[in-house]
Backbone as numpy.savetxt, mean C-alpha at the origin, in Angstrom:
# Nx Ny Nz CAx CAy CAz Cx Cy Cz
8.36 1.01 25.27 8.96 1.08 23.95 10.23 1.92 24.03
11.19 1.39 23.28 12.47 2.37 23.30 12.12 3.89 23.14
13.04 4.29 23.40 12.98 6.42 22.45 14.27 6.09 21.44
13.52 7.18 20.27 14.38 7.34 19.18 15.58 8.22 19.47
17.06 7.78 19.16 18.09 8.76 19.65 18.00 9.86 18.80
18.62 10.87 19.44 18.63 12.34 18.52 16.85 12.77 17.56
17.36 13.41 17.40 15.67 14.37 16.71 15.28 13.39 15.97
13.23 13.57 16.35 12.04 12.53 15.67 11.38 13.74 15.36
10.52 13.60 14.19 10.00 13.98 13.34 8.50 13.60 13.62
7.34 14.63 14.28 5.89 14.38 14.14 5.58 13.75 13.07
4.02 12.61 13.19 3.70 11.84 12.06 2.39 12.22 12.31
1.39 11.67 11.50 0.01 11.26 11.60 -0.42 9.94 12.60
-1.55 9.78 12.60 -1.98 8.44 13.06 -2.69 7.75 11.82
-2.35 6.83 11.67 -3.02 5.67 10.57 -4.54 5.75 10.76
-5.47 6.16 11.10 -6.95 6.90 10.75 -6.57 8.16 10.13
-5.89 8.39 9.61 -5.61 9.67 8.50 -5.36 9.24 7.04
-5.30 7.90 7.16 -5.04 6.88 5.71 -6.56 7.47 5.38
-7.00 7.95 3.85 -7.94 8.09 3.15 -8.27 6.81 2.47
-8.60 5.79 2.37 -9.19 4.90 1.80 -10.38 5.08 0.95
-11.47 6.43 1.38 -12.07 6.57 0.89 -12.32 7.48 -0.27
-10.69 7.90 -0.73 -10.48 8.48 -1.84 -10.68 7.22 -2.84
-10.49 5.98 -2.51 -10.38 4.67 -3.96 -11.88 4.90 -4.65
-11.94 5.12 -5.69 -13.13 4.74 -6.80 -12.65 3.31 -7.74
-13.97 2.92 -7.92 -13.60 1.81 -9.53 -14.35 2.16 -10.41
-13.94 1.21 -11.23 -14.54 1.26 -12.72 -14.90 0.19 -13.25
-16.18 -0.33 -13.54 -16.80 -1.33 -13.77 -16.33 -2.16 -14.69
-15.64 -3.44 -14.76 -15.04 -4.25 -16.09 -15.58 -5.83 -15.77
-16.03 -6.14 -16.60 -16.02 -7.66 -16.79 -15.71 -8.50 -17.32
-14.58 -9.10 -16.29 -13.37 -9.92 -16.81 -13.80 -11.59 -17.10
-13.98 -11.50 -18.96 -14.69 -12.49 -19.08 -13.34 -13.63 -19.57
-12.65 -13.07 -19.40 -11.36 -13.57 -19.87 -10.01 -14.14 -18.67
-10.36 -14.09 -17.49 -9.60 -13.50 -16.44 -8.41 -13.33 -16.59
-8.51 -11.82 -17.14 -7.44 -10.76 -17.15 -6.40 -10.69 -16.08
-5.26 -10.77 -16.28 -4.50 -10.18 -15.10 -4.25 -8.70 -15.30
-3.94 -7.69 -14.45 -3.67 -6.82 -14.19 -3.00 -6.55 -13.03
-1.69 -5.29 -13.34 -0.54 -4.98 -12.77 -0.28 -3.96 -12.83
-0.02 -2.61 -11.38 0.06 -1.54 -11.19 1.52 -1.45 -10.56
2.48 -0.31 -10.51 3.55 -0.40 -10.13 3.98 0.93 -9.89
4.81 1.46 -8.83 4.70 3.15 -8.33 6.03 2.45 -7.20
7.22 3.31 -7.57 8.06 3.20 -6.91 7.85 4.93 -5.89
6.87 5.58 -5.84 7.00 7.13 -5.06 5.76 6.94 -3.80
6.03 5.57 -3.18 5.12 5.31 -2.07 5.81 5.88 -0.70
5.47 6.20 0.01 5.99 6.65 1.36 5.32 6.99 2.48
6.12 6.53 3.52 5.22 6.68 4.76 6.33 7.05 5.69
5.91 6.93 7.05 6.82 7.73 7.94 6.70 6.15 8.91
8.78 6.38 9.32 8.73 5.31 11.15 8.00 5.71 11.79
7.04 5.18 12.70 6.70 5.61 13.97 7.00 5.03 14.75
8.50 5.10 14.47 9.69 5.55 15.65 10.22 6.41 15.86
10.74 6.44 14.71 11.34 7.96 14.66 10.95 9.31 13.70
9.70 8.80 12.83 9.37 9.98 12.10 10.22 10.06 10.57
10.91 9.45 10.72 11.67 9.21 9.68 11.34 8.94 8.21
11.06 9.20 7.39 10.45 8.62 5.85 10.64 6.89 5.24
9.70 6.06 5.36 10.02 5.14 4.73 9.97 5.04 2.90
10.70 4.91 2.33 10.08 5.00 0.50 9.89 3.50 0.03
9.35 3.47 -0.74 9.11 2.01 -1.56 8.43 1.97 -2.56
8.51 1.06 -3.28 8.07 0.47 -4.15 6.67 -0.26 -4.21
5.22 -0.12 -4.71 4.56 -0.78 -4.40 4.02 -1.60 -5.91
4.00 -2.85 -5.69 3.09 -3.33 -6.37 2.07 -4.55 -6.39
0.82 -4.04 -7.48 -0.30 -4.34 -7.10 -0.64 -5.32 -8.04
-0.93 -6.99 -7.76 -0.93 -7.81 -8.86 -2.38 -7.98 -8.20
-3.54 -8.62 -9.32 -4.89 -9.15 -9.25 -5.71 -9.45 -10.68
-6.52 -10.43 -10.53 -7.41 -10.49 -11.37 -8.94 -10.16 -10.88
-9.11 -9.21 -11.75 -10.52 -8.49 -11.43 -11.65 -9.42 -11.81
-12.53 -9.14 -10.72 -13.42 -9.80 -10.62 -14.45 -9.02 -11.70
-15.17 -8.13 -10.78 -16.30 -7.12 -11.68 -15.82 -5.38 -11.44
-14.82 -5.42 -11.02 -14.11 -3.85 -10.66 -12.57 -4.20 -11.02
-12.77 -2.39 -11.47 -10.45 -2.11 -11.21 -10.83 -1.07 -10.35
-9.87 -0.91 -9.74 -9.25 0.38 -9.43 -9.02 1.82 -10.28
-9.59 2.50 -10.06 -9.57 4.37 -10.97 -7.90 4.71 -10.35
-7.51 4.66 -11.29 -5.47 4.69 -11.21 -5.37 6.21 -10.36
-6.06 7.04 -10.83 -5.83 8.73 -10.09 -6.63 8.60 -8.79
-7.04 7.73 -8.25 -7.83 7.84 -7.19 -7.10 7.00 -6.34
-5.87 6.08 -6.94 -5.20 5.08 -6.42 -4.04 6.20 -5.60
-3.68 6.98 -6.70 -2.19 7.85 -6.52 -2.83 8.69 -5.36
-4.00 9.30 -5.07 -4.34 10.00 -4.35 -4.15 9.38 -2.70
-4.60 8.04 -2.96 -4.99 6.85 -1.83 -3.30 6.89 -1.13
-2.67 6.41 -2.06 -0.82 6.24 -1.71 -0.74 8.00 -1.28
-0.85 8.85 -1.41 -0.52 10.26 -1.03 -0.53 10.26 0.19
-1.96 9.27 0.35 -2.38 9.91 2.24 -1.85 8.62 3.21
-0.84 8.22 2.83 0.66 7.72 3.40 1.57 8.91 4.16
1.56 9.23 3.29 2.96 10.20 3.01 3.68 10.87 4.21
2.15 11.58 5.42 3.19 11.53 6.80 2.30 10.67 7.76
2.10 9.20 8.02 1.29 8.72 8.40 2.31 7.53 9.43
2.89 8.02 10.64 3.42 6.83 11.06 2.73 5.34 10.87
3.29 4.27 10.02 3.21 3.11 10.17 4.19 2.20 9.77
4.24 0.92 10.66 5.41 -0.32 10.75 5.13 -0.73 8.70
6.13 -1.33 8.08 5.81 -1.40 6.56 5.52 -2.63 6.64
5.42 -3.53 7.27 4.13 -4.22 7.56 3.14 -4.18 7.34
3.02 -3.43 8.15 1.25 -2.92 8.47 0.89 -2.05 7.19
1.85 -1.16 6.56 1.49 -0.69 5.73 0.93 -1.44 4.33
1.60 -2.57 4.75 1.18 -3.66 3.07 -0.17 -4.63 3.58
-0.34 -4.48 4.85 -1.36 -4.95 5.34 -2.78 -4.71 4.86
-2.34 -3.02 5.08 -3.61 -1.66 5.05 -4.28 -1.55 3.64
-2.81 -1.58 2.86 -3.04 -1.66 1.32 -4.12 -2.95 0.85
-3.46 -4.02 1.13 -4.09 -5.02 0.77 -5.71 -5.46 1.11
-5.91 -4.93 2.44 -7.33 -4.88 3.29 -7.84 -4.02 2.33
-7.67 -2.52 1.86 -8.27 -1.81 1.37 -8.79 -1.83 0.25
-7.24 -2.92 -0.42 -7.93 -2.72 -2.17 -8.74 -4.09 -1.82
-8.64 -5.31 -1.07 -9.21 -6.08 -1.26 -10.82 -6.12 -1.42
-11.04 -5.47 -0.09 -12.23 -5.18 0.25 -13.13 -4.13 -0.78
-12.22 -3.08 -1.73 -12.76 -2.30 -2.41 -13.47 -3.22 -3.94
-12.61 -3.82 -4.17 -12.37 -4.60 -5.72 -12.65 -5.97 -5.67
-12.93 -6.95 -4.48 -13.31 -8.14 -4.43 -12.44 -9.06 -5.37
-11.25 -9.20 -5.69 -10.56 -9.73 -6.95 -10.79 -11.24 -6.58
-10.85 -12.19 -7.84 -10.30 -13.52 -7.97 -9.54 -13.95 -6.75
-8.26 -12.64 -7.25 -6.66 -13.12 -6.50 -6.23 -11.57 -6.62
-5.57 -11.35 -5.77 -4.21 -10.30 -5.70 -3.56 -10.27 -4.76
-2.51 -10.16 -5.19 -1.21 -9.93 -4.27 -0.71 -8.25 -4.31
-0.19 -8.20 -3.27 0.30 -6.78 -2.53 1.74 -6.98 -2.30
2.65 -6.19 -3.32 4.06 -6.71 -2.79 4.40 -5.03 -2.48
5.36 -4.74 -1.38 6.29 -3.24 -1.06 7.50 -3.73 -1.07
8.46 -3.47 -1.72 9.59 -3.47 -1.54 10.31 -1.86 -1.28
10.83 -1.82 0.03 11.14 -0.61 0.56 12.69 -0.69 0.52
13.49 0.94 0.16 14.52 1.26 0.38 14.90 1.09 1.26
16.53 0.47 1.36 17.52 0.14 2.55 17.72 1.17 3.55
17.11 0.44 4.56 17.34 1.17 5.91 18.23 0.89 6.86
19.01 1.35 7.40 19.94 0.84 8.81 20.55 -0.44 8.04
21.05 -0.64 6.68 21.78 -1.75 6.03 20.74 -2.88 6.10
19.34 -2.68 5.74 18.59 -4.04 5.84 17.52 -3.34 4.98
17.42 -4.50 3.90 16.36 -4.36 2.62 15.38 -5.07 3.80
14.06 -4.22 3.16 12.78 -5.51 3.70 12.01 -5.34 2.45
11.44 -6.38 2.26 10.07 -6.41 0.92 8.67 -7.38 1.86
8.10 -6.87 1.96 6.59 -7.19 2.53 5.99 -7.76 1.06
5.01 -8.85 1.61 4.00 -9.28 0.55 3.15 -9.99 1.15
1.86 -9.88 0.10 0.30 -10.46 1.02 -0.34 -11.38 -0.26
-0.91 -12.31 -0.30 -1.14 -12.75 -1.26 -2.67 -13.61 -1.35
-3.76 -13.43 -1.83 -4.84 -14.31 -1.04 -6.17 -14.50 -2.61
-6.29 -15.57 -2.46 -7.26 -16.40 -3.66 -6.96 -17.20 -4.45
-7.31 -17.39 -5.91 -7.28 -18.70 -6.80 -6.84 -18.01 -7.93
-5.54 -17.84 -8.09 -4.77 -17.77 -9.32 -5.48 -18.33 -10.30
């Protein structure tokens, strides 16, 4: 793998992601509700260079028999914060986590991250029956 030029910045390893901060809250969506969460103060670190990635995350789904506890969500995005990972992988992690937590219909996982090195990227994951 290349080396990062000039000074890198220590990170975490991605087994430091808390996932097991997410709680829910029991709803039954007899209606199938959509629901939409949105937090532009997401962040994680290159692990390349240590560097801060920021973005935008948002969280589209229709709940099955769970939501997401919103303060347990913000807590979840915290333990990002110095966690080297590709933002890829980071919308990956997200999406595995809430998926698996909340069982939805459908949701999609979109990050749209601040311009880096003159190149926007926006990641998105998308999986079920609208």
């Amino acid at each position: 793998m290349p080396q990062a030029e000039g000074k890198t910045f220590s990170f975490l390893s991605e087994d430091t992601i808390e996932s097991s901060l997410l709680e829910t809250i029991n709803f039954e969506n007899k209606d199938k509700e959509f629901v939409k969460y949105e937090t532009d103060e997401f962040s994680a670190v290159c692990p390349f260079s240590g560097l801060p990635d920021i973005g935008r995350v948002v969280i589209e789904y229709i709940p099955n028999k769970k939501i997401v506890e919103l303060k347990s969500l913000k807590y979840y995005f915290v333990s990002f914060r110095n966690v080297g990972i590709y933002q890829e992988k980071a919308t990956q992690r997200i999406f595995d986590d809430l998926f698996a937590l909340l069982d939805p219909v459908w949701m999609k996982i979109t990050l749209i991250y601040k311009t880096r090195g003159g190149i926007d990227a926006t990641t998105a994951i998308e999986k079920g029956e609208k």
